[in-house]
N, C-alpha and C positions, 0 to 999 in steps of 0.2 A: 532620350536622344530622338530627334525628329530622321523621319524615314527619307530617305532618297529621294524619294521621285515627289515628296513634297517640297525638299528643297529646292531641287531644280524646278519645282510649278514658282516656287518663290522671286528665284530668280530671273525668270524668265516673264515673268507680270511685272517686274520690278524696269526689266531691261523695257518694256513694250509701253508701258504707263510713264514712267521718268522721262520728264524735259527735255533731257539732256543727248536721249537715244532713240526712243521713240521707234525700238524696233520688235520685228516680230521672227525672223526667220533666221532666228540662231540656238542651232542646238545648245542645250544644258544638260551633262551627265556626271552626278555624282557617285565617285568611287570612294566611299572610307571620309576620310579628312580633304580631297582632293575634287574640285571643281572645274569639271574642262569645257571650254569653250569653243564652241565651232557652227562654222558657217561663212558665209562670204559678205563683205559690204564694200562701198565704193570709196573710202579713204581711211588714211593712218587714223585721223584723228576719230574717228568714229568706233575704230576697234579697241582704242585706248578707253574709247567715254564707256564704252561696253563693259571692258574689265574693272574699272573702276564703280560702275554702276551694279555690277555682281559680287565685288569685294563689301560694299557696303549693305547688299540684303544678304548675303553669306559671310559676315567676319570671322569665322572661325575656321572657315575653312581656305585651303590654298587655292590660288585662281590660276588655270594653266591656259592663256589666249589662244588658242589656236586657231582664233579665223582668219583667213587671208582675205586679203585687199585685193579686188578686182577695179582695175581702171576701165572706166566708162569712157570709151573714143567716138568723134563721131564719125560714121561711116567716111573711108576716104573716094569712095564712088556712090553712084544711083545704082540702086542696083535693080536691074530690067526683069521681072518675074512675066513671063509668056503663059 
């Protein structure tokens, strides 16, 4: 059985390399059978391509999302730094 903190290098070169996600700044921590995900990005659908992109370099193990979506607004004033 492959170690831990190799799966999660796995999956996490997987999430940063793949087309589809192209991301770098999401936790990966494997417990057992169980693969938890975390960290923050700017939409649903990114968090979804995320899990789905870690279920397929990790099939055998369970994938639990847990990164929340932060909406990017733009500023609703200037904001005056003195």
């Amino acid at each position: 059985m492959e170690a831990p903190q190799y799966v999660a290098a796995r999956v996490q070169e997987a999430m940063a390399q793949d087309g589809r996600t192209h991301e770098l700044g999401i936790h990966v921590d494997v417990r057992g059978d169980q693969l938890f995900l975390r960290g923050q990005v700017s939409g649903a659908e990114q968090r979804d391509r995320l899990a789905e992109v870690a279920r397929e370099a990790a099939p055998d193990l369970h994938v639990h999302n847990e990164i929340n979506v932060v909406e990017i607004t733009e500023p609703r004033e200037v904001e005056h730094l003195d």
